[in-house]
N, CA, C and O atoms as a CHARMM CRD file, in Angstrom:
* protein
*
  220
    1    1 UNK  N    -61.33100 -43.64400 146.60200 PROA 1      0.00000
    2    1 UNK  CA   -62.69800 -44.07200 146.36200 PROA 1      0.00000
    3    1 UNK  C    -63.49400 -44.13700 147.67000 PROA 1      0.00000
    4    1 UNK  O    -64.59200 -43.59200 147.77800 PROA 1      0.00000
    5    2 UNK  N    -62.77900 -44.96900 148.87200 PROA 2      0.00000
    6    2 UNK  CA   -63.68100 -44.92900 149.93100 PROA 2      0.00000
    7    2 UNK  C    -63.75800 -43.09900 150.44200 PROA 2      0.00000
    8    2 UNK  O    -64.82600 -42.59900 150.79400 PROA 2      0.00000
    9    3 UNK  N    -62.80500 -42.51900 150.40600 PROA 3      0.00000
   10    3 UNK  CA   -62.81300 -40.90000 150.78500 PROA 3      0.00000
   11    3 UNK  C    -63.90600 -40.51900 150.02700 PROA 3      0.00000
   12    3 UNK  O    -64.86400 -40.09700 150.67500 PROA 3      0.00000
   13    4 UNK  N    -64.02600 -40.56300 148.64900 PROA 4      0.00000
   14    4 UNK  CA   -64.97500 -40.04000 148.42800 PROA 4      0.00000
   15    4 UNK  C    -66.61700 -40.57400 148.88000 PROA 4      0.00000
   16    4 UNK  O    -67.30400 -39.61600 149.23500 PROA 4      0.00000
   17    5 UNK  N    -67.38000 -41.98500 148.92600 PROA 5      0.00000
   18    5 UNK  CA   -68.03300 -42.17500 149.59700 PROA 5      0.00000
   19    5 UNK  C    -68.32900 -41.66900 151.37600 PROA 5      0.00000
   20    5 UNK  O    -69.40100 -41.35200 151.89100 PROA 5      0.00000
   21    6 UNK  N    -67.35900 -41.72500 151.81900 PROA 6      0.00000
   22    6 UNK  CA   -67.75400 -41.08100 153.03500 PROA 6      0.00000
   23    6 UNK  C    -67.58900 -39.57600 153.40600 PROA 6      0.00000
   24    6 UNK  O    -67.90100 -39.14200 154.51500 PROA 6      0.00000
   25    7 UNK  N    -67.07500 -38.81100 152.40200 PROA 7      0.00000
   26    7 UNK  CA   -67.84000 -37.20100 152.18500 PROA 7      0.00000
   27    7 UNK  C    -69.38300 -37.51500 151.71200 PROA 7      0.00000
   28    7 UNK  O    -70.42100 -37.12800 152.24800 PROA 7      0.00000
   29    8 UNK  N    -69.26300 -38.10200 150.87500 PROA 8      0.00000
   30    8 UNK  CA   -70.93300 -37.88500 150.71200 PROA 8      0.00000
   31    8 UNK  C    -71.71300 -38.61800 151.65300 PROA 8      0.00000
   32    8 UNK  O    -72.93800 -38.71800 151.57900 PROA 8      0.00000
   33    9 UNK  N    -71.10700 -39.05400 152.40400 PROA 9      0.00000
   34    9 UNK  CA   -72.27000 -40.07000 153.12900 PROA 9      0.00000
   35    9 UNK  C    -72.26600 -38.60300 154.32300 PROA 9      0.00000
   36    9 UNK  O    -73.36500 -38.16600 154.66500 PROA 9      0.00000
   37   10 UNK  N    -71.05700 -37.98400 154.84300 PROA 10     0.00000
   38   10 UNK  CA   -71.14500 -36.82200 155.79900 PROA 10     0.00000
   39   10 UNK  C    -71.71700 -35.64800 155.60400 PROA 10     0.00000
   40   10 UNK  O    -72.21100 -34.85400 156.40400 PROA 10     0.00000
   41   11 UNK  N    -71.52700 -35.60700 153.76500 PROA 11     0.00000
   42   11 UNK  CA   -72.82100 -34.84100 153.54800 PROA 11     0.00000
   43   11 UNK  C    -73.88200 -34.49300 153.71700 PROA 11     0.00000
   44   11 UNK  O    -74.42600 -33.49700 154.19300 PROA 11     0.00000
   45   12 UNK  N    -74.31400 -35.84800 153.07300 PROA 12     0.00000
   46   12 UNK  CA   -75.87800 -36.45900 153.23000 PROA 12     0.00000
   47   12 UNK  C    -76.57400 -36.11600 154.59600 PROA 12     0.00000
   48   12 UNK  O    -77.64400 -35.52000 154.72300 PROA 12     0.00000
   49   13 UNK  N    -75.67500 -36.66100 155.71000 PROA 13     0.00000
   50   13 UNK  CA   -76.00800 -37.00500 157.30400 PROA 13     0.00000
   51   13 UNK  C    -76.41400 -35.14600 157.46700 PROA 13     0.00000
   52   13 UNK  O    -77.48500 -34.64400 157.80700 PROA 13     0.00000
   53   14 UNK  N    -75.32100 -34.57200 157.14400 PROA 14     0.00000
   54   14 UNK  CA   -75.19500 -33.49400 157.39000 PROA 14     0.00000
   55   14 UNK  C    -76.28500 -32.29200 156.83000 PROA 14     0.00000
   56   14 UNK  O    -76.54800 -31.21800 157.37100 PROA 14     0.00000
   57   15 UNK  N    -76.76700 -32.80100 155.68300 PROA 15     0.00000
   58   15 UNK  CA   -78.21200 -32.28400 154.99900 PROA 15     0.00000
   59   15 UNK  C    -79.51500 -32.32300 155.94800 PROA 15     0.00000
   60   15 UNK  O    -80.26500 -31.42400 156.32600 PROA 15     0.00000
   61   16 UNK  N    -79.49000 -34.00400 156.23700 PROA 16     0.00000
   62   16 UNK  CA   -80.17300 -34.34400 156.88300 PROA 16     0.00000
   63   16 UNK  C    -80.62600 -33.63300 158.09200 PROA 16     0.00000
   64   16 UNK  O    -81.78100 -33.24900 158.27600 PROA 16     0.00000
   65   17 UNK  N    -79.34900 -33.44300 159.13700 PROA 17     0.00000
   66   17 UNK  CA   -79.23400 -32.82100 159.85900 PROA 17     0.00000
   67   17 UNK  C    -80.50300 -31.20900 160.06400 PROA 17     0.00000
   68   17 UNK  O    -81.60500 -30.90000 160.51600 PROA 17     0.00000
   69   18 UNK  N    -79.45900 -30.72400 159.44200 PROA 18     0.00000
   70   18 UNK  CA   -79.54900 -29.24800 158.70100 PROA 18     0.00000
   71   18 UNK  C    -81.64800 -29.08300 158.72800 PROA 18     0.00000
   72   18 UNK  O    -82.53100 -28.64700 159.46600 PROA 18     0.00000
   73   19 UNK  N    -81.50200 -29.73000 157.46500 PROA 19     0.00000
   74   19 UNK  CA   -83.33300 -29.87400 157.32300 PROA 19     0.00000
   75   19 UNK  C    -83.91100 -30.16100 158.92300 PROA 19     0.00000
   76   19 UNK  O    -84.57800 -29.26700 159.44300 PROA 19     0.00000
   77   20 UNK  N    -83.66500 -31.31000 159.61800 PROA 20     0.00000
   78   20 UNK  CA   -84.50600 -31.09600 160.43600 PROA 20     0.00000
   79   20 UNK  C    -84.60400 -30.17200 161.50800 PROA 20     0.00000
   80   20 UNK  O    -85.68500 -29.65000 161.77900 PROA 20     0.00000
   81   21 UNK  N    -83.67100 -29.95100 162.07500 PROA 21     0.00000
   82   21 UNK  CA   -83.34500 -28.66500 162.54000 PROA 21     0.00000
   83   21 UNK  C    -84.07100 -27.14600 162.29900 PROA 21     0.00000
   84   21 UNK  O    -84.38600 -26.31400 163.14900 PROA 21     0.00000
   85   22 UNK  N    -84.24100 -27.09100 160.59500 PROA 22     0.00000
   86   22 UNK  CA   -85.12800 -26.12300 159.91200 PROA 22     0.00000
   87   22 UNK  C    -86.01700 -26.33700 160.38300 PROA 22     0.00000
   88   22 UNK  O    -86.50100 -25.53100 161.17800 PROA 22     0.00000
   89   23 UNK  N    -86.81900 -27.92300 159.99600 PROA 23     0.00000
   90   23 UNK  CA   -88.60800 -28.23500 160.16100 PROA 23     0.00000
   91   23 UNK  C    -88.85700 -27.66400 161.97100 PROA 23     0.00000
   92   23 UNK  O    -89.65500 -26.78700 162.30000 PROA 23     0.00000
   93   24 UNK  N    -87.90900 -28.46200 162.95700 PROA 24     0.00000
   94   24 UNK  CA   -87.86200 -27.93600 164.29900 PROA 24     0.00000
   95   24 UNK  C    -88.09300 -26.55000 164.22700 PROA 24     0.00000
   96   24 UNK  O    -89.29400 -26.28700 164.16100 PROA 24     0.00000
   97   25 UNK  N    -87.35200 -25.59100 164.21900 PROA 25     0.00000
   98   25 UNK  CA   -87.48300 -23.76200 163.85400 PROA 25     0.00000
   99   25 UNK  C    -88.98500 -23.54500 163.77600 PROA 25     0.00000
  100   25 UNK  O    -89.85200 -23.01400 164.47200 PROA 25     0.00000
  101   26 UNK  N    -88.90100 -24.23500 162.54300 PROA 26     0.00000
  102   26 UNK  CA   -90.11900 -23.56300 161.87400 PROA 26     0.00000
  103   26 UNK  C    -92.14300 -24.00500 162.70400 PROA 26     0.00000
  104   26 UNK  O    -93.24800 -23.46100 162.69900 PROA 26     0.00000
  105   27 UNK  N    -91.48400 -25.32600 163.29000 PROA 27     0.00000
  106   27 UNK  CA   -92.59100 -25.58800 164.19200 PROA 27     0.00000
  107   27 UNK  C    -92.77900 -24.61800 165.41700 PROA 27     0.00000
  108   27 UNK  O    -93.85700 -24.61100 166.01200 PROA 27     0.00000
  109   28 UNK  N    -91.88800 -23.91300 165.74700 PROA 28     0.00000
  110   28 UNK  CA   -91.87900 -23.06700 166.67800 PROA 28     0.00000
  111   28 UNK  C    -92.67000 -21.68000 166.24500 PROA 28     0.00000
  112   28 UNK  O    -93.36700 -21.00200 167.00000 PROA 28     0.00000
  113   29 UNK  N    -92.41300 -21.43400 164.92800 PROA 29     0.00000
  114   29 UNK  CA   -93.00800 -20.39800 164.50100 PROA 29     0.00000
  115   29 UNK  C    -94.48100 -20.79700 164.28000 PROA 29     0.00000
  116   29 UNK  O    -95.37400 -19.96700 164.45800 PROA 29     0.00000
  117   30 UNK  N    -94.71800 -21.94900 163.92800 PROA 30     0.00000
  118   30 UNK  CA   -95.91600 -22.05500 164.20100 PROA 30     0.00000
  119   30 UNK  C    -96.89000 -22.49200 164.91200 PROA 30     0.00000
  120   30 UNK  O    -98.00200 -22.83400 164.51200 PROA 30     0.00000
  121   31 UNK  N    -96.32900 -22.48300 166.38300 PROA 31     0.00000
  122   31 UNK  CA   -96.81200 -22.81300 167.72100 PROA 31     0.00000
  123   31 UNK  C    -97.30000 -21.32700 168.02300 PROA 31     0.00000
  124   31 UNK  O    -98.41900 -20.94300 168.36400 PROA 31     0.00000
  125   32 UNK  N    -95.89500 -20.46000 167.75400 PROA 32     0.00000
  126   32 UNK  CA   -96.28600 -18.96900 168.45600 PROA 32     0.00000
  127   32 UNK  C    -97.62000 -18.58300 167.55700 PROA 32     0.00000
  128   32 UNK  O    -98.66800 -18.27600 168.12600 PROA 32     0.00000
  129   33 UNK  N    -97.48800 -18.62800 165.76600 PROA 33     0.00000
  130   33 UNK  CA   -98.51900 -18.31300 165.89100 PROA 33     0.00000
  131   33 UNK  C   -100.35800 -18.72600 165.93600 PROA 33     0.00000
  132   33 UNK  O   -101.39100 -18.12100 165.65000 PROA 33     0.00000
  133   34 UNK  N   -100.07000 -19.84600 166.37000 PROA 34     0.00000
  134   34 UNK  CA  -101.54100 -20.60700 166.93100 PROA 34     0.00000
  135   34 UNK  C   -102.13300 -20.38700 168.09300 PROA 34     0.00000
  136   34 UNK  O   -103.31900 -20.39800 168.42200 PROA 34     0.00000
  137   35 UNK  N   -100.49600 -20.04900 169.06200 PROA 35     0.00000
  138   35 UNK  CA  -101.13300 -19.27000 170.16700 PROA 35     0.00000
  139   35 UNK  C   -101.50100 -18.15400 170.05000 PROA 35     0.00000
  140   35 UNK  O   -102.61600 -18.07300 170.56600 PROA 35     0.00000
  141   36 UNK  N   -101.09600 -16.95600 169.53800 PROA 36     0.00000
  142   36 UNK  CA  -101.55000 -15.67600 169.41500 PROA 36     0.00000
  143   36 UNK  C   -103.23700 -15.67500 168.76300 PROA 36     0.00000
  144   36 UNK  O   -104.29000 -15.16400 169.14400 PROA 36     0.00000
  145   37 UNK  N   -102.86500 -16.47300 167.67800 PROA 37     0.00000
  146   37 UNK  CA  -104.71200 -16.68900 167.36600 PROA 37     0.00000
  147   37 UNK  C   -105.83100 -16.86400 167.74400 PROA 37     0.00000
  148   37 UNK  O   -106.90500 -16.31400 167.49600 PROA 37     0.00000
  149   38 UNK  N   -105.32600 -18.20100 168.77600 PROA 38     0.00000
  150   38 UNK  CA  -106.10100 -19.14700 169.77500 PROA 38     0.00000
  151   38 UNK  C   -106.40700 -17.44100 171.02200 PROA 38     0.00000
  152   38 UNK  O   -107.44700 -16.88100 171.37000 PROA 38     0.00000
  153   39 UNK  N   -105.22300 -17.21300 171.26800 PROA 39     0.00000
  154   39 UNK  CA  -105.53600 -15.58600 172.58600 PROA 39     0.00000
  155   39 UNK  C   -105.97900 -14.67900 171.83400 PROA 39     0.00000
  156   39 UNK  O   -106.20200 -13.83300 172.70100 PROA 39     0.00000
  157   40 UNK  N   -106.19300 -14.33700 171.15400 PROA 40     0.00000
  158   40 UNK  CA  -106.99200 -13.62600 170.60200 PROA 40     0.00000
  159   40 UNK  C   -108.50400 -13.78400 170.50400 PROA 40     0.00000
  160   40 UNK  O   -109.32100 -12.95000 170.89400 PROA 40     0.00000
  161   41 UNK  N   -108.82200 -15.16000 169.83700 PROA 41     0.00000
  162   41 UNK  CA  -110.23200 -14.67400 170.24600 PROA 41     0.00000
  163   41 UNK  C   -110.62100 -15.15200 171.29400 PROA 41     0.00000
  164   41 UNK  O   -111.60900 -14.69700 171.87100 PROA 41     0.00000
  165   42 UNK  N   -109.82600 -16.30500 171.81200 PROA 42     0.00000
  166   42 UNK  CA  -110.09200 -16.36700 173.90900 PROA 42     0.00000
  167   42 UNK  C   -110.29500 -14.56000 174.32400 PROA 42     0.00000
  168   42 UNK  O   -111.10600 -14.19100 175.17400 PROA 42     0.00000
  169   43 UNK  N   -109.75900 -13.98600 173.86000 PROA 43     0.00000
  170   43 UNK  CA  -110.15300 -12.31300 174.46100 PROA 43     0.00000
  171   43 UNK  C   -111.32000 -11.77700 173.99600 PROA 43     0.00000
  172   43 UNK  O   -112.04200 -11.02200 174.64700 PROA 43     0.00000
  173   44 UNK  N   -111.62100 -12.35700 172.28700 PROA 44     0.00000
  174   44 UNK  CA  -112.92600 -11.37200 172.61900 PROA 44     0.00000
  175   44 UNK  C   -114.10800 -12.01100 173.05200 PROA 44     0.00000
  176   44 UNK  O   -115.15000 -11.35700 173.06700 PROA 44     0.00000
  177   45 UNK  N   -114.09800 -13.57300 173.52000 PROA 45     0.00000
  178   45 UNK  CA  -115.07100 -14.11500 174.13500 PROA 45     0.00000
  179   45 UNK  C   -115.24000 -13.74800 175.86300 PROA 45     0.00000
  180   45 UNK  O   -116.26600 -13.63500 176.53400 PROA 45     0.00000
  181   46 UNK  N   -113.99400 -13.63900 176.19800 PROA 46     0.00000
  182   46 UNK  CA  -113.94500 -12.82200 177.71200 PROA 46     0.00000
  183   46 UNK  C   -114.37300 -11.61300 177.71600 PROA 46     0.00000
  184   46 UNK  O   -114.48800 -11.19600 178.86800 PROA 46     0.00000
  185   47 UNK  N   -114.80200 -10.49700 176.53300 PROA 47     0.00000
  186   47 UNK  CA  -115.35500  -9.49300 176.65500 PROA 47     0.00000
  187   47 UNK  C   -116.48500  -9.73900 176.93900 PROA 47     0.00000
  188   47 UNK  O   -117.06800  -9.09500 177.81100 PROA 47     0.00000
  189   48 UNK  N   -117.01600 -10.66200 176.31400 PROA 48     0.00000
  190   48 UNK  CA  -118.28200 -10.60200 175.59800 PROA 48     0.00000
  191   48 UNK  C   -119.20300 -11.31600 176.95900 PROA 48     0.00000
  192   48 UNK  O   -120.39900 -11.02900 177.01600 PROA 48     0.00000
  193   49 UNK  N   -118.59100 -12.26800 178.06600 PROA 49     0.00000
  194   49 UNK  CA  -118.74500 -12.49700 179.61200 PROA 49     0.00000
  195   49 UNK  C   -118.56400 -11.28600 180.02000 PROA 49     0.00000
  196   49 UNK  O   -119.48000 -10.95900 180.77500 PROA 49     0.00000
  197   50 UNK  N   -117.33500  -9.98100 179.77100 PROA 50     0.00000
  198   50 UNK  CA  -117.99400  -9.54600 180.81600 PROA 50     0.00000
  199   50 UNK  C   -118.91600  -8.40100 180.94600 PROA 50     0.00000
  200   50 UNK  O   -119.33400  -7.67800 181.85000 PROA 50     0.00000
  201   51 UNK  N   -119.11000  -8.57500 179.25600 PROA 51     0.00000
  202   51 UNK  CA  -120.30100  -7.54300 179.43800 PROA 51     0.00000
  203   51 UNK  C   -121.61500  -8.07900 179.68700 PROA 51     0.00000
  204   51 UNK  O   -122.64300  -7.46300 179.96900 PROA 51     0.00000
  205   52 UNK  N   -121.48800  -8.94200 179.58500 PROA 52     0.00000
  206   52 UNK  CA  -122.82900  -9.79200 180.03000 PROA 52     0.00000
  207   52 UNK  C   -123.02600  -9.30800 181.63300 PROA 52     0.00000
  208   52 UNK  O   -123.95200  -8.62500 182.06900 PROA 52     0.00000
  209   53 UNK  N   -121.97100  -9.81800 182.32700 PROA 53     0.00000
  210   53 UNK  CA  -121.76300  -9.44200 183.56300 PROA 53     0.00000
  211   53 UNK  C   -122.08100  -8.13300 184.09500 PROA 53     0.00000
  212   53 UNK  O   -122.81900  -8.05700 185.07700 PROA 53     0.00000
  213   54 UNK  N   -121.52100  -6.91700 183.45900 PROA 54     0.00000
  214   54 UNK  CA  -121.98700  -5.63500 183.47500 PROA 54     0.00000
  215   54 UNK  C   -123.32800  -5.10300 183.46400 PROA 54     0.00000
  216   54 UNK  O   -123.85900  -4.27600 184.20400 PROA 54     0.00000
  217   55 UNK  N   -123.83700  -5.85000 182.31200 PROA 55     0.00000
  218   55 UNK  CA  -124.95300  -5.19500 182.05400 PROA 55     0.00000
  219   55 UNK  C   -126.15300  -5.70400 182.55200 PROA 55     0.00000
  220   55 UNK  O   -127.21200  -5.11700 182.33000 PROA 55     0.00000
């Protein structure tokens, strides 16, 4: 009886685990893509200086 409570409790921990680990991952994926967004149009506002500049 106690064996079986403490598989599931190592389970559990171990779910736990698991998931956050995922949510971590997945914040990464969405760092990269906020930056790519964010540099992106930071670029076409630097065009747009330097054609000002140019012209």
């Amino acid at each position: 009886m106690v064996a079986h409570i403490l598989l599931t409790l190592a389970l559990a921990l171990y779910c736990t685990g698991a998931g956050l680990l995922y949510l971590y991952g997945l914040n990464c994926f969405v760092m990269i893509g906020l930056f790519l967004r964010g540099r992106a149009q930071r670029q076409a506002e630097d065009e747009q200086i330097r054609r000002r500049f140019v012209a």
